[in-house]
C-alpha positions as CSV (number, residue, x, y, z in Angstrom):
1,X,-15.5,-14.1,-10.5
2,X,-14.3,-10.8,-9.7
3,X,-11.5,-12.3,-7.4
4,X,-10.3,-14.8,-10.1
5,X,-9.8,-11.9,-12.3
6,X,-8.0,-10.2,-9.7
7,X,-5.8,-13.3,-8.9
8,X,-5.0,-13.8,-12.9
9,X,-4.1,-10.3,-13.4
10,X,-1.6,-10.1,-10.1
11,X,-0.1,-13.4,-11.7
12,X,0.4,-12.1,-14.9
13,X,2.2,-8.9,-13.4
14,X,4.9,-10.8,-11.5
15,X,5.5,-12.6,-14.5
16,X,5.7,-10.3,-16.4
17,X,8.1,-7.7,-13.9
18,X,10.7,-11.3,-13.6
19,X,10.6,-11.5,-17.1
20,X,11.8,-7.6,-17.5
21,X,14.1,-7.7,-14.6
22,X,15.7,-11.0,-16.3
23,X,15.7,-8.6,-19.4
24,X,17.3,-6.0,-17.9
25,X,19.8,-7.6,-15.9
26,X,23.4,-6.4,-15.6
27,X,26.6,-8.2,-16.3
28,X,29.1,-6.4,-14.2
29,X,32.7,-6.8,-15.0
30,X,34.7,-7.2,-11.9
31,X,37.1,-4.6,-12.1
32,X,36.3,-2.8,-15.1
33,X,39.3,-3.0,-17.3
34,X,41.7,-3.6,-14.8
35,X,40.2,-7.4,-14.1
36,X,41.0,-9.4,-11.4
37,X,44.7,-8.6,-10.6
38,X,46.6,-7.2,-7.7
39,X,45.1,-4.0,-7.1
40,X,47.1,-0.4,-7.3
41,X,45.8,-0.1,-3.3
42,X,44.0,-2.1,-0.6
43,X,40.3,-0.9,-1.2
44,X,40.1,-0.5,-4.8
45,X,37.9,-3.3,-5.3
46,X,35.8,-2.2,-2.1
47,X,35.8,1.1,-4.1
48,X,34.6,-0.6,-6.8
49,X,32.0,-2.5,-5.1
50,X,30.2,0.6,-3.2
51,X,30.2,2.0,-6.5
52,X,27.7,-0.4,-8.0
53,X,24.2,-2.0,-7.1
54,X,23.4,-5.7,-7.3
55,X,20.5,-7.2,-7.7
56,X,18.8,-11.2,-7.9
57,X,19.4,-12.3,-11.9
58,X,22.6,-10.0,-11.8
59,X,25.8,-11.7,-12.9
60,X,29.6,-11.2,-12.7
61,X,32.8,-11.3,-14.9
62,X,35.9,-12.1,-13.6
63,X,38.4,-11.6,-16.2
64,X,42.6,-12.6,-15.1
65,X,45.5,-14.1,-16.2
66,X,45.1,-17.8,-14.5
67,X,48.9,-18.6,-14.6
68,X,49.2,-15.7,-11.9
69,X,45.7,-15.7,-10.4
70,X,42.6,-17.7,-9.5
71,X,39.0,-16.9,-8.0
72,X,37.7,-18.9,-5.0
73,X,34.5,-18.5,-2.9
74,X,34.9,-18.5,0.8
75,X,33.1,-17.9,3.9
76,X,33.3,-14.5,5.4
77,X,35.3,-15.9,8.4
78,X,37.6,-16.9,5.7
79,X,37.3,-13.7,4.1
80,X,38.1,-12.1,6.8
81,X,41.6,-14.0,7.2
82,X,42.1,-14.1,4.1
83,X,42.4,-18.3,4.2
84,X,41.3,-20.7,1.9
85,X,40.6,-24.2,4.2
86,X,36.9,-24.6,2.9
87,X,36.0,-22.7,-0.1
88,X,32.9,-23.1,-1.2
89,X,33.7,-22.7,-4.9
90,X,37.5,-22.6,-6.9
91,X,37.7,-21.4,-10.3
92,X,41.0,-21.4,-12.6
93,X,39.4,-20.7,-15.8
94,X,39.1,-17.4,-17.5
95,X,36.4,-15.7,-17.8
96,X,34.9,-16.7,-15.1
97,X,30.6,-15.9,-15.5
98,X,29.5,-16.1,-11.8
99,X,25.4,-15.7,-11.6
100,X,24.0,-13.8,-8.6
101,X,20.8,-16.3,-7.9
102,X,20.1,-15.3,-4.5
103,X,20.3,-12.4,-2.2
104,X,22.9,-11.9,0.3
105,X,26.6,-11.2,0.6
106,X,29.3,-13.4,-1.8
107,X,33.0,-13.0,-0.4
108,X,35.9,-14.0,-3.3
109,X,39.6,-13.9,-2.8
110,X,42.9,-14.8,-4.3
111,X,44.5,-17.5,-2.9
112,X,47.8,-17.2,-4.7
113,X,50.7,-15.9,-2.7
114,X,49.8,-13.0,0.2
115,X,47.6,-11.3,-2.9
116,X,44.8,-11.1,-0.7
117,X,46.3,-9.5,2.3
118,X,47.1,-6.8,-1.1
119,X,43.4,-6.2,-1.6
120,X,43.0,-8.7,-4.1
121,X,39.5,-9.8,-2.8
122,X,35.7,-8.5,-3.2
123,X,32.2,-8.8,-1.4
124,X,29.3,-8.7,-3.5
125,X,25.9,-7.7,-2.1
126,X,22.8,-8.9,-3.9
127,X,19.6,-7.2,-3.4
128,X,16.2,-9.3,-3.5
129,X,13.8,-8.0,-6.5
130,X,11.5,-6.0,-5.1
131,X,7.9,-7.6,-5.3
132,X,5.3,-6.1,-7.4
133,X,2.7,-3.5,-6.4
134,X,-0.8,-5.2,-6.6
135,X,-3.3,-4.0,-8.5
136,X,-5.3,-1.3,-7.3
137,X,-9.0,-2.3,-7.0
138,X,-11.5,-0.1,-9.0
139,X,-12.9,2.7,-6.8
140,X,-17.0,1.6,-6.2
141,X,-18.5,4.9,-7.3
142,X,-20.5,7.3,-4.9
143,X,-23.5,6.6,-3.4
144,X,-26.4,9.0,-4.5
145,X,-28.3,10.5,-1.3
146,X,-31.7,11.2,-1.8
147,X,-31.9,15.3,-2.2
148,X,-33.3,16.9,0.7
149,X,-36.4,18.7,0.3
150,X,-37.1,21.8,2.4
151,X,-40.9,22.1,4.3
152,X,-42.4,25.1,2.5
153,X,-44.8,27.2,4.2
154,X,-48.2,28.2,2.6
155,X,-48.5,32.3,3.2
156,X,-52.4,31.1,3.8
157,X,-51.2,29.1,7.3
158,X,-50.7,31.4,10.2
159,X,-47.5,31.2,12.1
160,X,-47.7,29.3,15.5
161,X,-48.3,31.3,18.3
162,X,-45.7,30.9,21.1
163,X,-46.8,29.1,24.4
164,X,-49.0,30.9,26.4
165,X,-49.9,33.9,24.0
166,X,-53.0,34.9,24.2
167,X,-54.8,33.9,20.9
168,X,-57.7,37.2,19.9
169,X,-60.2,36.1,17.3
170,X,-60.8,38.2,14.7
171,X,-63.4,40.2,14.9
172,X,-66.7,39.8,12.6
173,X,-68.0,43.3,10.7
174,X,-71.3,43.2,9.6
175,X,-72.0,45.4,6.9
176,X,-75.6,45.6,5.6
177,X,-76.1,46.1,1.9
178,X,-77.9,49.7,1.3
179,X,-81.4,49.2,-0.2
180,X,-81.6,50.7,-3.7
181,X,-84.0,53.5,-3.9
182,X,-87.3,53.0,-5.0
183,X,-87.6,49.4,-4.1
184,X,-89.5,47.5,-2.3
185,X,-87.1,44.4,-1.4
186,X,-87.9,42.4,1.6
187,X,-91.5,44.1,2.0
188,X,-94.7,42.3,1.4
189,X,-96.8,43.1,-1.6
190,X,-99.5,45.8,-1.2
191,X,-102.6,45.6,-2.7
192,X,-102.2,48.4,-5.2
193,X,-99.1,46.3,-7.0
194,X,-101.5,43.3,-7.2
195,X,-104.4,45.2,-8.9
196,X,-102.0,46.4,-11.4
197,X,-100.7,43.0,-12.2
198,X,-104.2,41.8,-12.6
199,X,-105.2,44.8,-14.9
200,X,-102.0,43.9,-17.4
201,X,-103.4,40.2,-17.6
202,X,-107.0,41.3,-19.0
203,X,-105.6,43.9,-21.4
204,X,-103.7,40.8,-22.8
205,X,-106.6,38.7,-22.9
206,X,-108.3,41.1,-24.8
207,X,-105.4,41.7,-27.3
208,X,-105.1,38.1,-28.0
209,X,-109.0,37.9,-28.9
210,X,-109.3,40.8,-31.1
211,X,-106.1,39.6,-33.1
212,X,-107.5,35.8,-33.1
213,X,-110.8,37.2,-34.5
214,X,-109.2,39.5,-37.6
215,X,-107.3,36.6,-38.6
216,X,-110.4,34.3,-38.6
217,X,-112.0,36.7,-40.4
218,X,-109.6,37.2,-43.2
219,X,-109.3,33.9,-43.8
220,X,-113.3,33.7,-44.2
């Protein structure tokens, strides 16, 4: 699909750039205001020539006085000669409107009298248009790389040790706790602490029956 759109819109650009060029061709009149006459010197109309550029939809004017002159298109071996044995084309009309379809070299002369050995011929050369510039495909945007994450160390890992260090545990401290003053942690009961115990549970006892028989009694 994306092609075909591609196609289409190259299509429609060389249309479109023929249509302007046909817009914008140039009529050139041969001569200027002079016309086609017996030129003041020999390479006035080659002066004339260098002087202008011609392109493919172009056209030219030839503008003379046909009871003295007349336009015909030759070879360039007739050109050169200045001879008229196979013209291509003869004109005797005024103006003449000569359309420049094709690229390449045109050769005209006057074949009146020894006019063209005066300078009274011209060589045209047509340029080709110049094609159109495709169109430039979209750029594909950048690919997105994956960012790359740096290995973080824990300060609780220890760095490796190089090969064939020696590696020295650490070495173990044993610290007792201090025993508290006064108590008898980690040693056996004596006797003396179990009497005391014992004495502490009758002296309860006791209590509890005294206060058990007051309240019985005041509720009597």
């Amino acid at each position: 699909m994306l092609q075909l759109q591609n196609t289409f819109v190259l299509l429609l650009s060389s249309l479109f750039l023929t249509f302007l060029y046909q817009c914008s061709a140039t009529q050139f009149i041969v001569g200027d205001s002079a016309g086609w006459v017996i030129p003041p010197y020999p390479t006035y109309y080659t002066n004339w020539t260098n002087s202008n550029f011609f392109r493919v939809g172009d056209s030219l004017e030839f503008n003379m006085d046909t009871k003295f002159y007349n336009l015909i298109q030759v070879s360039q071996s007739e050109y050169d000669h200045c001879t008229s044995l196979e013209p291509i084309k003869v004109f005797n009309t005024s103006p003449i409107n000569f359309p420049l379809k094709e690229k390449g070299i045109y050769y005209f002369i006057c074949s009146v009298s020894n006019y063209c050995t005066l300078g009274q011929k011209i060589t045209i050369l047509v340029h080709e248009i110049p094609p159109p510039n495709p169109p430039t495909p979209s750029a594909s945007p950048p690919l997105q790389h994956a960012p790359k994450i740096s290995p973080q160390i824990s300060p609780n890992v220890s760095a490796p040790q190089p090969s064939g260090a020696m590696s020295i545990p650490p070495a173990s401290i044993n610290v007792s706790s201090p025993t508290p003053q006064g108590s008898n942690v980690g040693c056996p009961p004596t006797p003396s602490s179990i009497q005391g115990v014992k004495n502490n549970i009758d002296v309860a006892l006791l209590v509890c029956a005294m206060f058990g028989t007051f309240i019985g009694f005041w509720l009597m």
